[in-house]
N, CA, C and O atoms as a GROMACS GRO file, in nm:
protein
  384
    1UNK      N    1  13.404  21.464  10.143
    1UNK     CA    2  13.334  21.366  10.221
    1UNK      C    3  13.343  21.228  10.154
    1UNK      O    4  13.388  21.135  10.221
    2UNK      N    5  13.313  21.213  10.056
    2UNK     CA    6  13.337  21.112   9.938
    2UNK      C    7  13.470  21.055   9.981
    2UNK      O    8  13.460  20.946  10.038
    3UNK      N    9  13.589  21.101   9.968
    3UNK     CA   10  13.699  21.051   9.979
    3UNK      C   11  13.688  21.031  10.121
    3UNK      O   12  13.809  21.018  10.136
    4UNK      N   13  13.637  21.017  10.251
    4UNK     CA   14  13.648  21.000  10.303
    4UNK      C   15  13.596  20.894  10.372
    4UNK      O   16  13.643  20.835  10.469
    5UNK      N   17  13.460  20.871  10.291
    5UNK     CA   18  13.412  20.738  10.287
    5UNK      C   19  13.498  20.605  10.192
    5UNK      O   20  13.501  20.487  10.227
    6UNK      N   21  13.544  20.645  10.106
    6UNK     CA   22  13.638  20.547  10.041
    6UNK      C   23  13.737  20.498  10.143
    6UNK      O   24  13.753  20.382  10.178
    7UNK      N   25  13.798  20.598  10.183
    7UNK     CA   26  13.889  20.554  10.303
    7UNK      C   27  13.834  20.482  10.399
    7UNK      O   28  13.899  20.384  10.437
    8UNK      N   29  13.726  20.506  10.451
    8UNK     CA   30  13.658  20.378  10.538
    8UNK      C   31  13.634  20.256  10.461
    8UNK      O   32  13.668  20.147  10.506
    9UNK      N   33  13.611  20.260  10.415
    9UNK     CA   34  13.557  20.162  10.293
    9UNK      C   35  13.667  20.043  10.286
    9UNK      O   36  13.658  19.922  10.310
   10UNK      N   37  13.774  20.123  10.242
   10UNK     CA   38  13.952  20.051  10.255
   10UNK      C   39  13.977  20.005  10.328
   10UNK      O   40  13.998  19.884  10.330
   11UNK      N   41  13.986  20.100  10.444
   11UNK     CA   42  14.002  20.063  10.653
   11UNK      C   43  13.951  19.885  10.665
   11UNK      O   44  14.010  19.788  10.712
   12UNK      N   45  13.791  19.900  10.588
   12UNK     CA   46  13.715  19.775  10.650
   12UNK      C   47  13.731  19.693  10.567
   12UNK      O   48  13.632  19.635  10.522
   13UNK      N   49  13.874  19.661  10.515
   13UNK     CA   50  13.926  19.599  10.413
   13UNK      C   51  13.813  19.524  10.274
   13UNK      O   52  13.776  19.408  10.252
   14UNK      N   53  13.793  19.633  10.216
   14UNK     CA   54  13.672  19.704  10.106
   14UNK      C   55  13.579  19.606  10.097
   14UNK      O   56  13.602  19.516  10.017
   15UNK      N   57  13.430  19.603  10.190
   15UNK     CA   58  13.370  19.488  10.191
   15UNK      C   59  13.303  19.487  10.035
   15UNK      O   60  13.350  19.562   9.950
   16UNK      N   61  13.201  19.407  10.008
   16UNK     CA   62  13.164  19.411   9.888
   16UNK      C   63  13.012  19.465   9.941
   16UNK      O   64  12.949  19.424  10.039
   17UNK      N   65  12.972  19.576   9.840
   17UNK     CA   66  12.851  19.645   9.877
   17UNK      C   67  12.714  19.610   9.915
   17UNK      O   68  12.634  19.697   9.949
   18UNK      N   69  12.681  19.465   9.910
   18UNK     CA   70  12.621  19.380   9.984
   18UNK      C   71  12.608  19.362  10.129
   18UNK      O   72  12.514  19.375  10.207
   19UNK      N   73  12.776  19.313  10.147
   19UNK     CA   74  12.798  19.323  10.281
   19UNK      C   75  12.808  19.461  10.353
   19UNK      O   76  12.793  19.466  10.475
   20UNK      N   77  12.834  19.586  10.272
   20UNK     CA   78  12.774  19.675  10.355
   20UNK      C   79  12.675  19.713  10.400
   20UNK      O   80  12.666  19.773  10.507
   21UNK      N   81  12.548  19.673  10.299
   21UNK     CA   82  12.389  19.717  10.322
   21UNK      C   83  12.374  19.592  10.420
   21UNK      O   84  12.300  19.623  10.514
   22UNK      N   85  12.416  19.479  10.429
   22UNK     CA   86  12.386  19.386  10.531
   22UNK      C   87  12.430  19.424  10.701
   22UNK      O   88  12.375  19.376  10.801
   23UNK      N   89  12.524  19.505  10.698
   23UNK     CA   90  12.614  19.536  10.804
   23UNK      C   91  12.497  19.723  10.847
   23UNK      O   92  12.494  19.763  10.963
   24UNK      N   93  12.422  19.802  10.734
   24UNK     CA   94  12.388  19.884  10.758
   24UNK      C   95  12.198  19.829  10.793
   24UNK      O   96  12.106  19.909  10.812
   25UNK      N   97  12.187  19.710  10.792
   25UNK     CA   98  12.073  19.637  10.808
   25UNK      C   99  11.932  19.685  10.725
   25UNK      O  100  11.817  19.703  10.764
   26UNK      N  101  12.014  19.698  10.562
   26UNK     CA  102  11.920  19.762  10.495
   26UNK      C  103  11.824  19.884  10.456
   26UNK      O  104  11.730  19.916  10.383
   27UNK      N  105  11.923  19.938  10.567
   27UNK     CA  106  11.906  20.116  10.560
   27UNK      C  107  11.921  20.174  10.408
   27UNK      O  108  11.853  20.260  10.352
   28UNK      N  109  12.018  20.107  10.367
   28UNK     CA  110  12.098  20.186  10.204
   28UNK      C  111  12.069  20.062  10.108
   28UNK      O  112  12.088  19.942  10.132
   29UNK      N  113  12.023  20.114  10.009
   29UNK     CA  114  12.016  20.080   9.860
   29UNK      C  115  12.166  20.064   9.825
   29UNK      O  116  12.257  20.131   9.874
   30UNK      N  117  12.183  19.949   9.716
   30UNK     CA  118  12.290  19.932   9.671
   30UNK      C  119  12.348  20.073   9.590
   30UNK      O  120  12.460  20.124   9.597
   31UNK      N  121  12.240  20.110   9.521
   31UNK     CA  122  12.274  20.233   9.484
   31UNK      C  123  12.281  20.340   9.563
   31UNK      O  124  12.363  20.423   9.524
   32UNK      N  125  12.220  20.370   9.667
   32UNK     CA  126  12.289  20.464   9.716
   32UNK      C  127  12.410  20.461   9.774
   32UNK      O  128  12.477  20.564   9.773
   33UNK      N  129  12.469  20.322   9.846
   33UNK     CA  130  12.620  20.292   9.865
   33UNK      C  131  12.713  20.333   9.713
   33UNK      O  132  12.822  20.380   9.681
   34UNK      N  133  12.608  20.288   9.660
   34UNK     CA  134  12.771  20.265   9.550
   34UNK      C  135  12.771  20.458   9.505
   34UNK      O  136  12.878  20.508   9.474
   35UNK      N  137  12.664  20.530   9.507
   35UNK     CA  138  12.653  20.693   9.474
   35UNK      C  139  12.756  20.768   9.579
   35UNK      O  140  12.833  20.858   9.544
   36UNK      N  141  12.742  20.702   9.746
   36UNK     CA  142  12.809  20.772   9.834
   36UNK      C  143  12.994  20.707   9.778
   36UNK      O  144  13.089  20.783   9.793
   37UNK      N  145  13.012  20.595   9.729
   37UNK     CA  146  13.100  20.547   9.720
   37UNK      C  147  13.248  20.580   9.616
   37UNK      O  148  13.368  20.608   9.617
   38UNK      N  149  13.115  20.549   9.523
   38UNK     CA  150  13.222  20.591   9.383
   38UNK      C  151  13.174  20.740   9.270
   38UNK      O  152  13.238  20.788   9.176
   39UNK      N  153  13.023  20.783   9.333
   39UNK     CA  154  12.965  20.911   9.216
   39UNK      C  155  12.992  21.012   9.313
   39UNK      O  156  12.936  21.114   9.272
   40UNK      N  157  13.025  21.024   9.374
   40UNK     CA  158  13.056  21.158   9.443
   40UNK      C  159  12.885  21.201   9.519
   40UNK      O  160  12.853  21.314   9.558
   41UNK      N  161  12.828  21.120   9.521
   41UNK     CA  162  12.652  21.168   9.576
   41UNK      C  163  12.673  21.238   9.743
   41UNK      O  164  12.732  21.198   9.843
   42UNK      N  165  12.603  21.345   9.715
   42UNK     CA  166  12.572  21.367   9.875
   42UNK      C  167  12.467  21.339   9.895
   42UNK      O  168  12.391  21.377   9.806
   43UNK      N  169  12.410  21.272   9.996
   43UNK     CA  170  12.276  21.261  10.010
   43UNK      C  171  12.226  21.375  10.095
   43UNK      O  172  12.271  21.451  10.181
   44UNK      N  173  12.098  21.350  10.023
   44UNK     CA  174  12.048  21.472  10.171
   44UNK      C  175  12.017  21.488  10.296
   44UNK      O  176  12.012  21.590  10.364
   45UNK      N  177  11.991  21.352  10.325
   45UNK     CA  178  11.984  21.358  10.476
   45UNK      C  179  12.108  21.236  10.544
   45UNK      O  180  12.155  21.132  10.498
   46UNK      N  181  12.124  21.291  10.640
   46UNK     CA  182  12.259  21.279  10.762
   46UNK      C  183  12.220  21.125  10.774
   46UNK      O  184  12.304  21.045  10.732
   47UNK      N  185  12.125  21.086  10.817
   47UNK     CA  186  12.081  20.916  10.917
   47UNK      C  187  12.150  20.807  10.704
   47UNK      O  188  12.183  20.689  10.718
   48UNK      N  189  12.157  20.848  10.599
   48UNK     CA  190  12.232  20.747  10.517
   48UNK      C  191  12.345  20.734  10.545
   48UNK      O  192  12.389  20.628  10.591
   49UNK      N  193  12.437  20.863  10.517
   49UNK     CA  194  12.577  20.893  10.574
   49UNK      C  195  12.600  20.809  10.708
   49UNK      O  196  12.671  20.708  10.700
   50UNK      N  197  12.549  20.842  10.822
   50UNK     CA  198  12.518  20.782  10.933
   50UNK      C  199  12.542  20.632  10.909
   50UNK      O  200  12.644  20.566  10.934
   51UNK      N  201  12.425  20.592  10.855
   51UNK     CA  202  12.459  20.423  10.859
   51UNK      C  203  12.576  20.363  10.746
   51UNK      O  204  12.650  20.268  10.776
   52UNK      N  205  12.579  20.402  10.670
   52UNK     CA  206  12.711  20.380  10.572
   52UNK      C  207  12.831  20.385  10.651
   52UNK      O  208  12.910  20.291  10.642
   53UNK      N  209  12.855  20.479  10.724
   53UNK     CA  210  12.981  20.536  10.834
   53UNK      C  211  12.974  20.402  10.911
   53UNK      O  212  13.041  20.309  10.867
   54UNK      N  213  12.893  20.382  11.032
   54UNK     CA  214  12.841  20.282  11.117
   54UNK      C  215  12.865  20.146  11.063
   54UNK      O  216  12.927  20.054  11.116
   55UNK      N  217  12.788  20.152  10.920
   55UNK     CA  218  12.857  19.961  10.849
   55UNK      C  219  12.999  20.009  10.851
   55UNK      O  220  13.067  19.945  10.931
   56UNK      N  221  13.052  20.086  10.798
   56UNK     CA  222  13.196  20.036  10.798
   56UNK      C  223  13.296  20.077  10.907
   56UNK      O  224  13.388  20.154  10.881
   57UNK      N  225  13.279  20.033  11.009
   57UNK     CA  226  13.266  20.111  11.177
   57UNK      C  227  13.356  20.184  11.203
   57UNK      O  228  13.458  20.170  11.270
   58UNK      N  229  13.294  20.306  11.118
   58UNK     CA  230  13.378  20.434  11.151
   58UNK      C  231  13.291  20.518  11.246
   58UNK      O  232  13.186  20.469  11.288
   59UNK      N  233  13.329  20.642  11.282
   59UNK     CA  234  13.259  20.701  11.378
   59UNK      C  235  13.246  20.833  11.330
   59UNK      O  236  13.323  20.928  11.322
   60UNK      N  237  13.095  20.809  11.292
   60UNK     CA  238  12.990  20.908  11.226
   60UNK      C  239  12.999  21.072  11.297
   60UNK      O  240  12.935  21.168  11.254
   61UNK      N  241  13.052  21.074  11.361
   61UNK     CA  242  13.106  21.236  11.465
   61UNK      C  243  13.170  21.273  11.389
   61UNK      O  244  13.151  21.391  11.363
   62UNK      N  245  13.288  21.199  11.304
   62UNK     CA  246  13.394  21.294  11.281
   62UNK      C  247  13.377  21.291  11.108
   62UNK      O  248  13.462  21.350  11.040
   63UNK      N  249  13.259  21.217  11.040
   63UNK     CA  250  13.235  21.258  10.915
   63UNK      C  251  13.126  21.362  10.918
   63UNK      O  252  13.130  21.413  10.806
   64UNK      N  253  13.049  21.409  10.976
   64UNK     CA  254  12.948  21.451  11.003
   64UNK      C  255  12.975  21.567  10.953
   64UNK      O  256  12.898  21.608  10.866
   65UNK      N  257  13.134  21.683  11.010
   65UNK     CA  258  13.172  21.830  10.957
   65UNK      C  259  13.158  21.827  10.841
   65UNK      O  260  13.094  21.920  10.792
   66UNK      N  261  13.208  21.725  10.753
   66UNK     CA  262  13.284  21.681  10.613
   66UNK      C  263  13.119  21.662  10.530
   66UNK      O  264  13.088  21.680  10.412
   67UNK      N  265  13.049  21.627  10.629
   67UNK     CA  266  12.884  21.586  10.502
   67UNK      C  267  12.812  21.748  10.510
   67UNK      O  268  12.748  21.794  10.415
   68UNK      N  269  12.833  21.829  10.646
   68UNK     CA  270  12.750  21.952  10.657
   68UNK      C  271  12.850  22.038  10.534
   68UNK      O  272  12.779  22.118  10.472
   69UNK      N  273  12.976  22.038  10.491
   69UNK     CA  274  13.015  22.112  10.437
   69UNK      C  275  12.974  22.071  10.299
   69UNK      O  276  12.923  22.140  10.212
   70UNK      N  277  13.009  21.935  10.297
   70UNK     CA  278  12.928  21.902  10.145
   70UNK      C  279  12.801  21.945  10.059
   70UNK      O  280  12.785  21.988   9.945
   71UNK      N  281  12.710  21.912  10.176
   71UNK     CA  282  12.571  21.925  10.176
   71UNK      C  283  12.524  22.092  10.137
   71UNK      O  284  12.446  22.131  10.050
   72UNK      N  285  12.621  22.184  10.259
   72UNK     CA  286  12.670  22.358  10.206
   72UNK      C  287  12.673  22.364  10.081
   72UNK      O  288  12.581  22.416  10.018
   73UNK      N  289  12.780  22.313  10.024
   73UNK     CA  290  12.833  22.356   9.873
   73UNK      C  291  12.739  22.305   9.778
   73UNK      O  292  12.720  22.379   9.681
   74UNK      N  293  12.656  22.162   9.783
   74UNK     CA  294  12.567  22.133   9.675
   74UNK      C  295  12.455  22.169   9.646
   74UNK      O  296  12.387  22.152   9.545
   75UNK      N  297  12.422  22.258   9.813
   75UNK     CA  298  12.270  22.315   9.804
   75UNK      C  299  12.280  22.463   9.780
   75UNK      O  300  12.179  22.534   9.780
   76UNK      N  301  12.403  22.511   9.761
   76UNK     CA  302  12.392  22.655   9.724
   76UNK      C  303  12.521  22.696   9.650
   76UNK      O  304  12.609  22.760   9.707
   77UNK      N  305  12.532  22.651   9.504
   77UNK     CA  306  12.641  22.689   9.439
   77UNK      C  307  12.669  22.807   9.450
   77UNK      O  308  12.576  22.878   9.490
   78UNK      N  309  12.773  22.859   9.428
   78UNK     CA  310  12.829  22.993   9.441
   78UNK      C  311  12.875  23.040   9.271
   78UNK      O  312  12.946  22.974   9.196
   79UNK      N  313  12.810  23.170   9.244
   79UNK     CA  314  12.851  23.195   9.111
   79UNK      C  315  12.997  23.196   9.104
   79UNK      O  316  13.065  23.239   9.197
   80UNK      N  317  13.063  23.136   8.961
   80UNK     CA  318  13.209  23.152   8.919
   80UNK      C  319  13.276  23.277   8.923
   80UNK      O  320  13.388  23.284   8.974
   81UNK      N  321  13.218  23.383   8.872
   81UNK     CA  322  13.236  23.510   8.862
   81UNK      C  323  13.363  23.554   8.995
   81UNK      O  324  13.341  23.478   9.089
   82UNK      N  325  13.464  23.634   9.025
   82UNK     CA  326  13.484  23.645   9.155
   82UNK      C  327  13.524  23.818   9.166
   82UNK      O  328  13.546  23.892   9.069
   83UNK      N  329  13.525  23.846   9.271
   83UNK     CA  330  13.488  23.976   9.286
   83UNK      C  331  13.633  24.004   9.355
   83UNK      O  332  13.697  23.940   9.439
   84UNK      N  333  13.661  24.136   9.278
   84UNK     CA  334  13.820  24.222   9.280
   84UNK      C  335  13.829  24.168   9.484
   84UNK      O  336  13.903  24.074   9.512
   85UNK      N  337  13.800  24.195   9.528
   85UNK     CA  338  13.807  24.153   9.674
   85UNK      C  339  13.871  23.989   9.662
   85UNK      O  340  13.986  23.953   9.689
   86UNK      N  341  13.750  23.902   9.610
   86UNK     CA  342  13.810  23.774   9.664
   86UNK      C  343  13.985  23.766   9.588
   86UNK      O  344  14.087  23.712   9.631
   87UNK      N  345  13.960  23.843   9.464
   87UNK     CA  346  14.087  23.761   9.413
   87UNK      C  347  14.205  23.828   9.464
   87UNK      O  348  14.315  23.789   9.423
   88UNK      N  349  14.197  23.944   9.568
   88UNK     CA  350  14.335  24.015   9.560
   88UNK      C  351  14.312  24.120   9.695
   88UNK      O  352  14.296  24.240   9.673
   89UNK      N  353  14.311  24.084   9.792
   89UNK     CA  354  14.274  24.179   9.928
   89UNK      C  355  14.415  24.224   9.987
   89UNK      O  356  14.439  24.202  10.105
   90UNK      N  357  14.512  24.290   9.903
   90UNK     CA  358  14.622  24.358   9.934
   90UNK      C  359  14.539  24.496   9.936
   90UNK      O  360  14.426  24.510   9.890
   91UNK      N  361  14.608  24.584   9.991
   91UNK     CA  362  14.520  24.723   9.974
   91UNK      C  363  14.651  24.778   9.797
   91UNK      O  364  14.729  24.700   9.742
   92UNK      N  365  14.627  24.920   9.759
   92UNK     CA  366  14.709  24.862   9.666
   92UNK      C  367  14.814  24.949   9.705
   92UNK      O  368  14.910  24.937   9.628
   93UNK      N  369  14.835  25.042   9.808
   93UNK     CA  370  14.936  25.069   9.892
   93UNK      C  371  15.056  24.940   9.879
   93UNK      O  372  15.159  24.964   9.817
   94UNK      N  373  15.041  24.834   9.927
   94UNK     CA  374  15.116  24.750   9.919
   94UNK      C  375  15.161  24.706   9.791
   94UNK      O  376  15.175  24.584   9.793
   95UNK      N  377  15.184  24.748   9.701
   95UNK     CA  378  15.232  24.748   9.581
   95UNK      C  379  15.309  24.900   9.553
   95UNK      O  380  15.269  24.953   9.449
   96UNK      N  381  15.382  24.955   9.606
   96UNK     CA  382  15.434  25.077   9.645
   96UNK      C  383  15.404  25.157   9.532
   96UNK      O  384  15.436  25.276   9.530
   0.00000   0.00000   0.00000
């Protein structure tokens, strides 16, 4: 999602983060632009994403998949560990 806001960011030939909170009419903290921008931050709720998208007039529909999947992965890490299944779902037939 991150990288995908950078890319807008670029698109709107990279305003300076001022002019984005001016353009998002003070919805976003400088810091939270610059967290969605350059720290990799997800925020937690959709309406920041939303207006960040909107200042840099992209269309918040098609980042929206990209923040629910984000938002997935940061609110429920998945242990490292991986289980004989994930790493190898050949049956072992197929190894003659």
């Amino acid at each position: 999602m991150n990288a995908a806001l950078r890319g807008l960011r670029l698109s709107a030939a990279s305003p300076p983060y001022s002019r984005i909170r001016d353009r998002a009419h003070n919805a976003l903290s400088l810091d939270e632009i610059r967290g969605m921008l350059e720290g990799g931050h997800v925020p937690d709720h959709w309406s920041s994403v939303r207006h960040l998208v909107s200042a840099l007039n992209g269309q918040p529909e098609t980042i929206r998949p990209l923040w629910d999947i984000a938002r997935h992965s940061t609110a429920a890490p998945r242990s490292l560990a991986l289980t004989a299944t994930e790493i190898c779902s050949l049956p072992a037939g197929a190894f003659g």
